[in-house]
C-alpha positions in Angstrom: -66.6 28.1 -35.7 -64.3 29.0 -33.5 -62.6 32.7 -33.4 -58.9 33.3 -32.3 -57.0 35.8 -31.9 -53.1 35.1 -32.6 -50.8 34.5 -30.1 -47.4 36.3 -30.4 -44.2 34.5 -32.4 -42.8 32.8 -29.1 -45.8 31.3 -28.1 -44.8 28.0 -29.8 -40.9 27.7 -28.7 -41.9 26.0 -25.6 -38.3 26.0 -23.9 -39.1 27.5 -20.5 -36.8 29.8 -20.7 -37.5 33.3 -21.9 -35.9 34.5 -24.3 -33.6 37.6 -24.2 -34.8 40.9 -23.4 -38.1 39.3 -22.9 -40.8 41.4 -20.4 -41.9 39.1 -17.9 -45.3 39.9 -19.2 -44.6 38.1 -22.2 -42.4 35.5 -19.8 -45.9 34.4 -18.2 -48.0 34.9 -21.3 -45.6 32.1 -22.9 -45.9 29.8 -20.0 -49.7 30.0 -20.0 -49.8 29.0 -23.4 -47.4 26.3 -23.1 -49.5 24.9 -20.3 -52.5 25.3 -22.1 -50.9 23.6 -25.1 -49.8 20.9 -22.8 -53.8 19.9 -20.9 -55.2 20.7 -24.6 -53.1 17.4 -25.4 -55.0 15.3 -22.6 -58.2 12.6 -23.4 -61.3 13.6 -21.3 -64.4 11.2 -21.3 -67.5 11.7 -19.0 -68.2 13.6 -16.7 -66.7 15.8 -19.0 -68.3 16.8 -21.8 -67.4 19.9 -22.8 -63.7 21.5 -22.4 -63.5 25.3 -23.1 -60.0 27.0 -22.9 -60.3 31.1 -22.8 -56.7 31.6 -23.2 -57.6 30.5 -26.8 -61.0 32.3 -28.0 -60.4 35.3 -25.3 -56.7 35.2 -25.8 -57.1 39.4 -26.5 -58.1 41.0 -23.0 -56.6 37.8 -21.4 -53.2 39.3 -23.1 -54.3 42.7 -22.4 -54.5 42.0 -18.4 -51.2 40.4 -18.0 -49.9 43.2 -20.1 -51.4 45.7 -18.1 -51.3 44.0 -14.5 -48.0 42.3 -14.6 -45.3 43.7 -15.9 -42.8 43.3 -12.7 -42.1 41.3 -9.8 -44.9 40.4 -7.4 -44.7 39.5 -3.4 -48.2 37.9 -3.2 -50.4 35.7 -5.8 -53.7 35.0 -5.5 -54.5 31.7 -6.8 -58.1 30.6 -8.2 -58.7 26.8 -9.3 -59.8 27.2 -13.0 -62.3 29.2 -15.0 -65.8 30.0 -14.1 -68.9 30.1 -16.9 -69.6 33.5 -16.5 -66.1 34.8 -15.3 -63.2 33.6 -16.9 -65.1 31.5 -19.4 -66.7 34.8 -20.5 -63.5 37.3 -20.0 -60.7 35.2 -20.2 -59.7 36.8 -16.6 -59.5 35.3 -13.2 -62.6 35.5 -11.7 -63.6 37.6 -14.4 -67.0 38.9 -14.0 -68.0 40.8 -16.7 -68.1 44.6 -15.0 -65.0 44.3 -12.8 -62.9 43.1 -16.1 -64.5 46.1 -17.8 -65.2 49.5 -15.3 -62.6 48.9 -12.8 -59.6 46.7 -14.1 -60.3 47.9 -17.5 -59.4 45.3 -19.8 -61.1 45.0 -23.2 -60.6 42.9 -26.4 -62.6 40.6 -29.1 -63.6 37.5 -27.5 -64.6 34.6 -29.8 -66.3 31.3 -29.5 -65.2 27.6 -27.9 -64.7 25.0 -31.1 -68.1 23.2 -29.1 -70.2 25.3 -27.0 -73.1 23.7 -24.9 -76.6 25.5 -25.6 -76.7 26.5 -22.7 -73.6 28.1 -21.9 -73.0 30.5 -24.8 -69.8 32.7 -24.7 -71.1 36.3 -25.5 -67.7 37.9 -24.1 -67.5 41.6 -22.1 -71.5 41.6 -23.4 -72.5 38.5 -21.3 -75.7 39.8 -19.3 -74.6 37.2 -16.1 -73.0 38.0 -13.2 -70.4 35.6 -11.7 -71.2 36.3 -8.3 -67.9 34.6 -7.2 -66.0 37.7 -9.5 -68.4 40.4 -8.2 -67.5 39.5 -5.0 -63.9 39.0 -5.2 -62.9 42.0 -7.3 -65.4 44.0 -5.4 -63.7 43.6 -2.1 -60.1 44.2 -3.7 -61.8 47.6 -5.3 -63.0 49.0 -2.0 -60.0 47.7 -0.1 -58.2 50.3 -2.8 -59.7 53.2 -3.0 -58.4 56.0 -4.7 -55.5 53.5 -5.6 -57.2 51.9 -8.4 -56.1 48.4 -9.6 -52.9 50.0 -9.4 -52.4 49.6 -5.6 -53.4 46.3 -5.7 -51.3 44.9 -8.6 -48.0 47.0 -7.6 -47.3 43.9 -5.4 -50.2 40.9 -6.3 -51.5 39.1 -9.4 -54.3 37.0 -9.8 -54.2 33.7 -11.4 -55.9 30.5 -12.0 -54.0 26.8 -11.2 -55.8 25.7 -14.7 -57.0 27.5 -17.5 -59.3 25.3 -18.6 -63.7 25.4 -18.3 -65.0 21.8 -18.1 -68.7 21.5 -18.2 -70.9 18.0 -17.9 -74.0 17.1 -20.2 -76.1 19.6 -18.7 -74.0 22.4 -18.8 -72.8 22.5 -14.7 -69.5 23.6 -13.9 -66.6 21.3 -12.8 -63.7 21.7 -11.3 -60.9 19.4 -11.1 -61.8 18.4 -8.2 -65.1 17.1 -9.8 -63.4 14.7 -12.5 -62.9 10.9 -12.3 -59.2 9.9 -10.9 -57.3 9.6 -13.7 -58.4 12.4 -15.4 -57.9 14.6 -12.1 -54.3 13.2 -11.8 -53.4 14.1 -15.3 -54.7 17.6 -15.4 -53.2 18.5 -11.8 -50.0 17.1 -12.6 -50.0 18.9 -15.6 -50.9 22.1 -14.1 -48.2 21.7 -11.1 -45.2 22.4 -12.6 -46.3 25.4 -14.4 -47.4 26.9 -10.7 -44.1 26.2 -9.8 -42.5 27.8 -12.7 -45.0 31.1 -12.3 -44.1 31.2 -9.1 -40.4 31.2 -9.5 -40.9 34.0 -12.6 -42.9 36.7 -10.1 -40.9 35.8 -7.6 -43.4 35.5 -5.0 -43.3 35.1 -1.0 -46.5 34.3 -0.8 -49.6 32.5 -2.1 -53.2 33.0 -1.3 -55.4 30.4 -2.3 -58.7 31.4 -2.9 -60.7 28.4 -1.3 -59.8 25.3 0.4 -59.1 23.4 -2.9 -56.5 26.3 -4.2 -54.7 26.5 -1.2 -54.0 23.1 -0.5 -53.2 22.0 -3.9 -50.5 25.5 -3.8 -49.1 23.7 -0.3 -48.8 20.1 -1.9 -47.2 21.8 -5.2 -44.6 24.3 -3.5 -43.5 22.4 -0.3 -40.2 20.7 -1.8 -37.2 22.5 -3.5 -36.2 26.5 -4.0 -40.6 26.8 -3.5 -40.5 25.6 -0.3 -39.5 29.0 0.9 -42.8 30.6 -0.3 -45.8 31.2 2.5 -49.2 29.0 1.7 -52.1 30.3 2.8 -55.8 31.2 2.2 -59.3 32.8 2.4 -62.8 31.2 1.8 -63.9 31.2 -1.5 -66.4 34.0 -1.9 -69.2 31.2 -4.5 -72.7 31.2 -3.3 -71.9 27.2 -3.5 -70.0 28.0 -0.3 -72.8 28.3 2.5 -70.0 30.8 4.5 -69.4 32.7 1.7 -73.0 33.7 1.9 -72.6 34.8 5.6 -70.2 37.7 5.4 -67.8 36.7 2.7 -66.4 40.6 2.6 -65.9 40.6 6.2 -64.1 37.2 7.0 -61.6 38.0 3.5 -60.9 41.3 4.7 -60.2 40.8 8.5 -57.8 37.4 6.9 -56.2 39.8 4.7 -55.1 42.5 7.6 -54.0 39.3 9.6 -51.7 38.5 6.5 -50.4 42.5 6.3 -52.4 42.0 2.5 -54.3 45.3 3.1 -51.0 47.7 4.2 -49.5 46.3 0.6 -51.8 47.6 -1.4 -51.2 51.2 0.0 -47.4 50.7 -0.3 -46.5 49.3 -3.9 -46.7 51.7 -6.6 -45.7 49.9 -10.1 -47.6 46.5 -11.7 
């Protein structure tokens, strides 16, 4: 059976608009949840076979890292594509892996179960023995790029987020993105998923976003090149998954030297709030 924590009172107004005196914490908490209520409403068939949604059954340290991580404005946004099986899936954080969320960002919280889990892809939460490799990577560069700084120096002036909050998994249990679904299905769920982007975007009040692989960045270009958006700066680093043959051949390396190019790496030494 499926465990959730509850979501706070305005989680169901679904207006857009926060309401007053409202932290922008709870601003993007709200519009999560209203996109997540939004794809939960969607019909997938095969290849998809299995749809978990963290923001539901790790709703706890997911709340507790916006909470933490943003609680004002932010001049860059990292953007993943959606949840990975033993990152977010397990966490309920971007790129989550399990010792990042817990030793260096610090997050915590009960984690409870998908309504239908595949066998072979249990949620066990912060005690899930896997590594994402994509997360260790990721979070590990950002950790040694900060130094004494802590998380802190990187989230005084970037955020990390995912274009959809939702897991899909086939028969066997693989991993798909939305880039992996049929048409129709892909349509639907990127549609969905634009105009929340747009609207998080607006909310930190971004300059720029950096995709995190080829599929991130250029859906962020296609989403935010028209209207008061169109001022924001798309661009992008390789996406550190062993499925990526570069990202096996100095991921660290290429991320870091695209970061200085960006002016990513004097940031973190020169924002001091989240």
């Amino acid at each position: 059976m499926e465990s959730r924590a509850t979501p706070p009172p305005w989680a169901a107004q679904g207006d857009g608009c926060p309401p007053q005196g409202e932290g922008l914490a709870d601003a993007f908490l709200r519009l999560e949840l209203e996109l997540n209520a939004r794809l939960r409403e969607l019909p997938f068939a095969p290849p998809v076979c299995y749809v978990y949604s963290p923001l539901e059954y790790a709703w706890e340290p997911h709340r507790a890292y916006v909470e933490m991580y943003c609680q004002a404005p932010k001049e860059v946004l990292f953007l993943g594509m959606n949840p990975g099986p033993f990152g977010m899936v397990q966490t309920g954080v971007p790129f989550g892996e399990v010792k990042s969320v817990r030793d260096w960002l610090g997050v915590s919280g009960t984690v409870g179960r998908p309504t239908v889990e595949h066998p072979k892809r249990p949620v066990l939460g912060l005690d899930c023995p896997r590594t994402e490799v994509s997360g260790a990577r990721f979070w590990g560069l950002l950790r040694r790029l900060c130094g004494d700084g802590g998380p802190a120096a990187f989230f005084g002036g970037c955020f990390v987020h995912n274009l959809c909050p939702l897991a899909f998994l086939d028969v066997g249990g693989r991993n798909l993105t939305p880039a992996d679904l049929p048409p129709a299905q892909r349509q639907d769920v990127l549609a969905t998923c634009d105009d929340s982007l747009r609207r998080a975007v607006r909310l930190l009040g971004v300059g720029m976003v950096i995709g995190v692989g080829k599929l991130a960045e250029g859906r962020a270009r296609r989403v935010l090149a028209e209207g008061d958006t169109a001022r924001v700066r798309v661009v992008g680093i390789p996406h550190p998954s062993p499925r990526n043959p570069q990202a096996n051949r100095g991921w660290e390396e290429a991320a870091t030297a695209r970061l200085q190019e960006l002016g990513v790496t004097s940031l973190l030494a020169s924002t001091p709030g989240v």
